[in-house]
C-alpha positions, 0 to 999 in steps of 0.5 A: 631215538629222542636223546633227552640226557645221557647218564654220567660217565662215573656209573658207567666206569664203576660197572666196568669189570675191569676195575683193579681188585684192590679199589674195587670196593671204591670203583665199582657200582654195589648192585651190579656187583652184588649180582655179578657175585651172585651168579658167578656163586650159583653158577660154581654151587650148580657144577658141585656134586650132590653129595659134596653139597652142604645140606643148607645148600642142597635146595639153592644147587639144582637152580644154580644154572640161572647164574648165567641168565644173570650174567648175560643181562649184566653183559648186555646192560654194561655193553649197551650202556657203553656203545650207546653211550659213545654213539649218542655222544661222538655220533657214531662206534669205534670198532676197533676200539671196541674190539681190542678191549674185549679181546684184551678182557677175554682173550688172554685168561680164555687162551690160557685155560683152553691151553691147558685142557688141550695139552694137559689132558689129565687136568681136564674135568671131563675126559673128552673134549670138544675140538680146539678150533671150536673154542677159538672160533667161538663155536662150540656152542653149536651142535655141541654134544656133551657126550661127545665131549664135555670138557671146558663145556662152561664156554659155550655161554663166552660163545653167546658173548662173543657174537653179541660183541659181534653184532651189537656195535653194528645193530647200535650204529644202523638203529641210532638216526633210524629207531623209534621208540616204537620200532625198538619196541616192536624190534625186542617184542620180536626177539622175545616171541621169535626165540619162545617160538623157535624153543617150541618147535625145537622141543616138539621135533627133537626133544619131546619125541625122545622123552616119550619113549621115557630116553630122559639121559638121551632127550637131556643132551639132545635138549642141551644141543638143540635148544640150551647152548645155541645163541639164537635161543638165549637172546633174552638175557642180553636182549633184556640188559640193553633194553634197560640201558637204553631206557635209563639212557634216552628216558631217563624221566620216565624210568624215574617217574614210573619205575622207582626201586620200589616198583621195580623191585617188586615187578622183578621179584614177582617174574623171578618168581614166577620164573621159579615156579614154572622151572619147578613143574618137573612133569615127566621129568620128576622122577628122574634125577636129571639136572634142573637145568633140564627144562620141560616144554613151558620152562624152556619156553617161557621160563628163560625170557620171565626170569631174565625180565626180572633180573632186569627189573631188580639191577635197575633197581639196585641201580638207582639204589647206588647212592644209598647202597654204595655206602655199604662197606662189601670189599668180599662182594666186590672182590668176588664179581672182580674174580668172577670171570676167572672164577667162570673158567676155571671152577670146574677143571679146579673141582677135578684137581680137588679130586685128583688131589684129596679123594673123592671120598674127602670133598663131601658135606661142608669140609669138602665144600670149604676146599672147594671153594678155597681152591676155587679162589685160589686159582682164580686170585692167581690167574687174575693177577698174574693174566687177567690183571696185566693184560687189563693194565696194558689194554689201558695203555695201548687202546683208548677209552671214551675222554671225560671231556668228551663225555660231559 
């Protein structure tokens, strides 16, 4: 690639979900914590039982799932921002680097959870569960039947992250002397039209056969198998966030030139919408009361590449926004997206202790929506301080990050 500049290392630290929650507001980039917060609140809003659901809220809840569609762009911006950055600068990858500072940040509050779904049982959200070894091996996300088991099933998408660590490290160090712009072009063209084509086949030979014998609840787990949960189908979320990193980073004039916010924003707007509007065309699936997430032949298709193409416009938006919006004064917005992954793991198994403890017939409307989320947060506070925290506060001592004097 033509390296024209590399962004400055102080971005690049701020989008780094590790910063302390007490200087978030000080050391994190706004935009992409605005999205983190987001996602992470339409992800918990998606797992909500209808009836608990505030009526102003009711309309948002079916479309919650896009919530992890906006994780894996801001997962494959900030990991490629990263690995590119330290391969244009030092000529190369340090793996093990890289590797030890993903599991410090996933590992430990990961292990946790799953320990406590594996040995208390009654904790679970689900009654069965997926085997343990599936979730250590970060393969669950295959053949994963959520009626045979749909405990902790929120992990399938760590599933997605963890073997895009795997891989882009390796695919960034063979692309670094060899791609062109072109190349590269042609290489996420692929990506995109491989993973629509392989979602329509996959629909037409295992799940639209089922919906025309009108077996909606078998096609849904059948649909979640084949086609939602597996890594080769959700590429375009993760593919999309690496694409802008390498732009901001190696065209850095030409992002500038023809991409202010202004285009930006309304180029992302329009494919969210877009996108929106395609996962709204129910067809055969209207009269069920299916989740959304549920999609027909064109959502599952087309629908997942044109909202996380948005979802990429808008932080590259909010990206060159930074100096104006970074002057917002959002420590709850902040403190949100630095929960976020505690939040992630355990807004499920926290919805069933809600049960367990107050009655089901008390988490309804907006009283049930309030204890809801104060609990949510509550663990979630508790698990980051006490795990999360600590382990990001040895893993800076013991591995090292890219030195400033050799990023300037």
């Amino acid at each position: 690639m033509n390296i024209i500049t590399v962004a400055s290392p102080k971005p690049l630290d701020s989008l780094d979900e590790a910063a302390p929650l007490e200087s978030a507001a000080t050391l994190r980039a706004l935009g992409p914590d605005l999205l983190r917060a987001l996602a992470i609140l339409l992800v918990m809003l998606a797992h909500l039982p209808a009836d608990a659901t505030p009526l102003p809220l009711a309309g948002i809840r079916p479309y919650g799932w896009i919530g992890v569609d906006i994780f894996f762009v801001l997962s494959g911006y900030l990991i490629g921002h990263q690995l590119m950055t330290e391969a244009a600068r030092r000529h190369g990858v340090d793996f093990k680097a890289f590797y030890l500072r993903r599991a410090f940040r996933i590992l430990p509050a990961f292990l946790l959870v799953l320990a406590v779904y594996t040995f208390v049982p009654s904790l679970r959200d689900a009654p069965a569960m997926q085997p343990a070894w599936r979730f250590l091996t970060f393969t669950v996300n295959f053949g994963l039947d959520p009626r045979l088991g749909s405990a902790f099933t929120e992990a399938w998408s760590l599933s997605v992250e963890e073997h895009f660590y795997l891989a882009l490290p390796v695919l960034v160090v063979l692309l670094k002397r060899r791609a062109t712009a072109g190349f590269i072009a042609l290489l996420v063209a692929t990506i995109v039209i491989a993973g629509m084509g392989l979602r329509f086949a996959l629909w037409q030979s295992h799940v639209g056969p089922i919906t025309e014998m009108q077996a909606y609840r078998e096609a849904f787990a059948v649909y979640l198998r084949e086609i939602y949960y597996p890594t080769y189908n959700r590429l375009d979320g993760l593919t999309f966030g690496v694409v802008l990193a390498a732009i901001r980073l190696f065209k850095p004039l030409l992002w500038e030139r023809y991409m202010p916010p202004y285009i930006t924003l309304g180029i992302g707007g329009m494919l969210m919408m877009a996108a929106a509007v395609i996962f709204s065309v129910r067809g055969p699936l209207a009269e069920t009361n299916l989740p959304l997430v549920f999609q027909p032949l064109p959502g599952a298709v087309v629908g997942f590449p044109l909202f996380s193409a948005g979802v990429a416009f808008i932080l590259g938006a909010l990206l060159d926004l930074q100096p104006r919006i970074g002057r917002w004064h959002l420590p709850a917005t902040s403190g949100i997206a630095t929960l976020a992954y505690s939040l992630y793991l355990t807004h499920k198994g926290v919805y069933h202790l809600d049960q367990m403890v107050f009655g089901k017939d008390n988490l309804q409307g907006l009283s049930g929506f309030v204890i809801y989320l104060a609990t949510c947060f509550i663990v979630a506070a508790t698990l980051w301080f006490l795990v999360e925290r600590n382990f990001l506060i040895l893993r800076d001592h013991l591995v090292p990050r890219l030195r400033r004097a050799d990023e300037a």
